[in-house]
C-alpha positions as CSV (number, residue, x, y, z in Angstrom):
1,X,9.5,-19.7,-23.9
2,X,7.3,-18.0,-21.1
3,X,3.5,-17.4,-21.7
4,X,1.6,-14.8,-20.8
5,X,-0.5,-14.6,-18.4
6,X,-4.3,-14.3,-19.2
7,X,-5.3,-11.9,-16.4
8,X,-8.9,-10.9,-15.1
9,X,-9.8,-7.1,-15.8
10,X,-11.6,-5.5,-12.9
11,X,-15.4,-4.6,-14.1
12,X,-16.0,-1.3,-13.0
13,X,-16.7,1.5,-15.3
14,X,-14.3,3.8,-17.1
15,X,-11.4,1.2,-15.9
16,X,-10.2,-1.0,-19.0
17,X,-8.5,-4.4,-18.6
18,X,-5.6,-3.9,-16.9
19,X,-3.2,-6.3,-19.0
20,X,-2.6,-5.5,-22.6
21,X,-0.4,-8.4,-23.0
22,X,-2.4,-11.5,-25.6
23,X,-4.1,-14.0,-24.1
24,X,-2.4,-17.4,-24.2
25,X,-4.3,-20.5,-25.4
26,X,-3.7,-23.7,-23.3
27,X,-5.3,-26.8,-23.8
28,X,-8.2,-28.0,-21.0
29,X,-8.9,-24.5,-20.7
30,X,-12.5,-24.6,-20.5
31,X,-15.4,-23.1,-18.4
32,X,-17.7,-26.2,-18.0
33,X,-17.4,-30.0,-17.6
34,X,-19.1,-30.3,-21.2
35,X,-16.8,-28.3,-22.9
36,X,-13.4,-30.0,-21.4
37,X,-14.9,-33.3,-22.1
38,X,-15.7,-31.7,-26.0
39,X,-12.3,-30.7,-26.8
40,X,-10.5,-33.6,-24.4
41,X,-13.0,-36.6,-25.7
42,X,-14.6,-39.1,-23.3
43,X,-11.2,-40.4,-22.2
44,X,-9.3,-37.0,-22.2
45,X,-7.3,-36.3,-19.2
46,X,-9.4,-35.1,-16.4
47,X,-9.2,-31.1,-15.5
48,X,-7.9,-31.7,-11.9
49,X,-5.9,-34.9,-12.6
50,X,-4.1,-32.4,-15.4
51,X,-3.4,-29.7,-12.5
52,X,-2.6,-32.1,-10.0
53,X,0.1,-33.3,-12.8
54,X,1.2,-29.5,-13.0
55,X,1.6,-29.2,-9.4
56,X,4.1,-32.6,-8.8
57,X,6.0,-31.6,-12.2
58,X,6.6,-28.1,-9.8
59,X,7.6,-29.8,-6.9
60,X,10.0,-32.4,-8.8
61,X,11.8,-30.4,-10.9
62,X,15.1,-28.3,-10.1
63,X,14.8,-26.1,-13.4
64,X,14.0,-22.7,-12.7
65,X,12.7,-22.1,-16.0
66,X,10.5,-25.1,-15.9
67,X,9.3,-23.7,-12.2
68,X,8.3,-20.3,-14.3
69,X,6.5,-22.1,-17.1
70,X,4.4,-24.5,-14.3
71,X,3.5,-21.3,-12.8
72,X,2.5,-19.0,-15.6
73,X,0.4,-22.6,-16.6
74,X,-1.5,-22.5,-13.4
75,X,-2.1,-18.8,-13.2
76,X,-3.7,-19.2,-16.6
77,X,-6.0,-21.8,-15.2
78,X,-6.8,-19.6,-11.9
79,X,-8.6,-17.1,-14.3
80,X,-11.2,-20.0,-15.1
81,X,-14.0,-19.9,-12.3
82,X,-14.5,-23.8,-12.9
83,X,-10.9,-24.5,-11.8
84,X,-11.4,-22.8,-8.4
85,X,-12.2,-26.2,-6.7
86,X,-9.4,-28.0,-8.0
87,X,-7.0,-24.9,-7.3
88,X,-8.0,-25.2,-3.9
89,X,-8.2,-29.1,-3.4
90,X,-4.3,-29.2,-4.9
91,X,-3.2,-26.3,-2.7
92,X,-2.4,-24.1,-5.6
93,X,-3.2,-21.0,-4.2
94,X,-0.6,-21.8,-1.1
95,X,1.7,-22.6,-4.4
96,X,1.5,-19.0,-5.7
97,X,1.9,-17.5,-2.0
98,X,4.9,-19.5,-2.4
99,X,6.2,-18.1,-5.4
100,X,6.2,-14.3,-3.7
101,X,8.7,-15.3,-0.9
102,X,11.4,-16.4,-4.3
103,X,13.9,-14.4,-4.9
104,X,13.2,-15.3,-8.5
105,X,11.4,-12.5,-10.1
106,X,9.4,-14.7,-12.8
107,X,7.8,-16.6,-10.3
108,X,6.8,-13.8,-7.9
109,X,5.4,-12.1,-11.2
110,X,3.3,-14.9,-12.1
111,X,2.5,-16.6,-8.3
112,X,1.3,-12.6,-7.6
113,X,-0.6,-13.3,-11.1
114,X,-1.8,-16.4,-10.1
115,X,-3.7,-14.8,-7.1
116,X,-5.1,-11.7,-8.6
117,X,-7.0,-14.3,-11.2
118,X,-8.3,-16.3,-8.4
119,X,-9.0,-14.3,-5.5
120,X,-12.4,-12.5,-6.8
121,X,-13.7,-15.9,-5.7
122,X,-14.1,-15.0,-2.0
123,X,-13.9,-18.3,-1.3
124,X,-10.1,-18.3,-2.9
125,X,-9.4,-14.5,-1.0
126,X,-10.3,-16.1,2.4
127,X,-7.4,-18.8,1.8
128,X,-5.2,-16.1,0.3
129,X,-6.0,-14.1,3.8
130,X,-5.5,-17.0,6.4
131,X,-2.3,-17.9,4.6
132,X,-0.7,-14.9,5.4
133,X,-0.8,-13.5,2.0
134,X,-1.3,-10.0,2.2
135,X,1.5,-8.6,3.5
136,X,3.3,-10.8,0.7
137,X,0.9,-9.1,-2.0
138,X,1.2,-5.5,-0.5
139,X,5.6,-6.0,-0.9
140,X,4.9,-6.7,-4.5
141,X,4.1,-2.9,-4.9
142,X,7.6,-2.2,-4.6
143,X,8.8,-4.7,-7.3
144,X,10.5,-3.4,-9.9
145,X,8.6,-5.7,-12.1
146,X,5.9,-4.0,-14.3
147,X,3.4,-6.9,-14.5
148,X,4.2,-7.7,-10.5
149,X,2.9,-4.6,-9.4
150,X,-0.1,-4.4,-11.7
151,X,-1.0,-7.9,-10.2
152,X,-0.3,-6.7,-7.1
153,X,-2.9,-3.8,-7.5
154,X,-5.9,-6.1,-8.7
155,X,-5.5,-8.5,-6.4
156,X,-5.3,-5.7,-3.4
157,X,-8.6,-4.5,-5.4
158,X,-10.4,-7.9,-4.8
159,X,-8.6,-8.7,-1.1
160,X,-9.6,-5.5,0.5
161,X,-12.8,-6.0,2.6
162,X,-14.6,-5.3,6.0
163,X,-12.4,-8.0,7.5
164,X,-8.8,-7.2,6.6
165,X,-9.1,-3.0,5.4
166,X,-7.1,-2.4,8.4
167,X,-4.5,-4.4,7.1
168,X,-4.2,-3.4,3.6
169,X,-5.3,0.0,4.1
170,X,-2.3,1.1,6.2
171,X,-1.5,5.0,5.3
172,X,2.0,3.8,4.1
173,X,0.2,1.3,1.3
174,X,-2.4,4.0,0.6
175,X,0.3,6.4,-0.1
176,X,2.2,4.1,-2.2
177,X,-1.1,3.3,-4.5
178,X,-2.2,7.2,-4.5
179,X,1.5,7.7,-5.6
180,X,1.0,5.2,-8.7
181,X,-2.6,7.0,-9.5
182,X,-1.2,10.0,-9.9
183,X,2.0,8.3,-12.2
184,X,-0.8,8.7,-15.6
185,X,2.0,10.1,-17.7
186,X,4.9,7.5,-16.3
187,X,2.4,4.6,-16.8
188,X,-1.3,4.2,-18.0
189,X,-2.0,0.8,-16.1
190,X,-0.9,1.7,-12.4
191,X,-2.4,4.9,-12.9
192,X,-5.5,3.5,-13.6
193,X,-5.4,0.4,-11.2
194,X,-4.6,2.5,-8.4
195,X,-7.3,4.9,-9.2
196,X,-10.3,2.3,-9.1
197,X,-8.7,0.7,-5.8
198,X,-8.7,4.4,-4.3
199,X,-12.6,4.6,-5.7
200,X,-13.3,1.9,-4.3
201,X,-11.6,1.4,-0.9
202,X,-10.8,4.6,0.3
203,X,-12.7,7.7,-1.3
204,X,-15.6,8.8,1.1
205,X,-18.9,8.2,-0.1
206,X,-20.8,11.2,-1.1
């Protein structure tokens, strides 16, 4: 069985949370060293010893399935901000970028996942960006994947900056996201996604 991915909503106004699917509950899922040790005890298994576990079981195993649950696991824990230096200590983030270049679709859907949880930390966005990862983000717009191209679209929103706009904002990836915000009646989220990365990217100030 696959979880879902608990995805980050982009806070802007008038733009609702841009993955209806439920939130999964995972153990050491917490926002604060007190908390883990709380639920875990005193001699609970360490957050980053617990990812770091994740990552071997990942590199070990042959399974594709088991690959797709690891992955969906670690996206979850990229939408914590108090897992960001562990994600980054254990490489996780090179993981995900990873997962894009698969020609599995699960684990481009939740390694593209996996990066639009953690890259509002611009601290995560400037590893995503060295690494090569936006021209791996911007081919997940054409995935025929539903939750891959929302993911795609919020973590485009987060990337895009002074830095790398040229990049991203190439007129064939601006036509492809102003083709999705005008897609309302074919499908809510895109629309929507695509219309708050046009608002906020590319619309001219008044």
């Amino acid at each position: 069985m696959l979880w879902p991915l608990e995805l980050r909503s982009i806070a802007i106004q008038a733009v609702p949370s841009f993955i209806a699917e439920p939130k999964i509950s995972v153990a050491y899922m917490f926002t604060n060293s007190g908390r883990q040790e709380e639920r875990t005890g005193k001699y609970g298994t360490p957050r980053v010893q617990y990812l770091q576990e994740l990552v071997t079981q990942f590199q070990n195993t042959t399974s594709e399935e088991s690959k797709e649950r690891i992955v969906a696991n670690l996206a979850n824990f990229a939408y914590d901000p108090f897992n960001y230096t562990f994600l980054r200590q254990l490489n996780v983030l090179e993981l995900f970028l990873d997962c894009i270049t698969e020609p599995n679709e699960k684990l481009v859907e939740f390694g593209v996942g996996g990066i639009c949880n953690s890259c509002v930390d611009p601290a995560n966005a400037s590893i995503v960006t060295k690494c090569g990862g936006i021209p791996l983000i911007i081919q997940c717009l054409s995935s025929p994947v539903r939750n891959t191209v929302n993911y795609a679209l919020g973590a485009l929103y987060y990337l895009c900056n002074a830095y790398n706009k040229e990049e991203i904002l190439r007129p064939e990836v601006v036509d492809v996201v102003e083709r999705y915000a005008a897609a309302g009646s074919v499908s809510v989220s895109f629309s929507n996604l695509a219309q708050a990365f046009l608002d906020k990217h590319v619309s001219q100030p008044k």
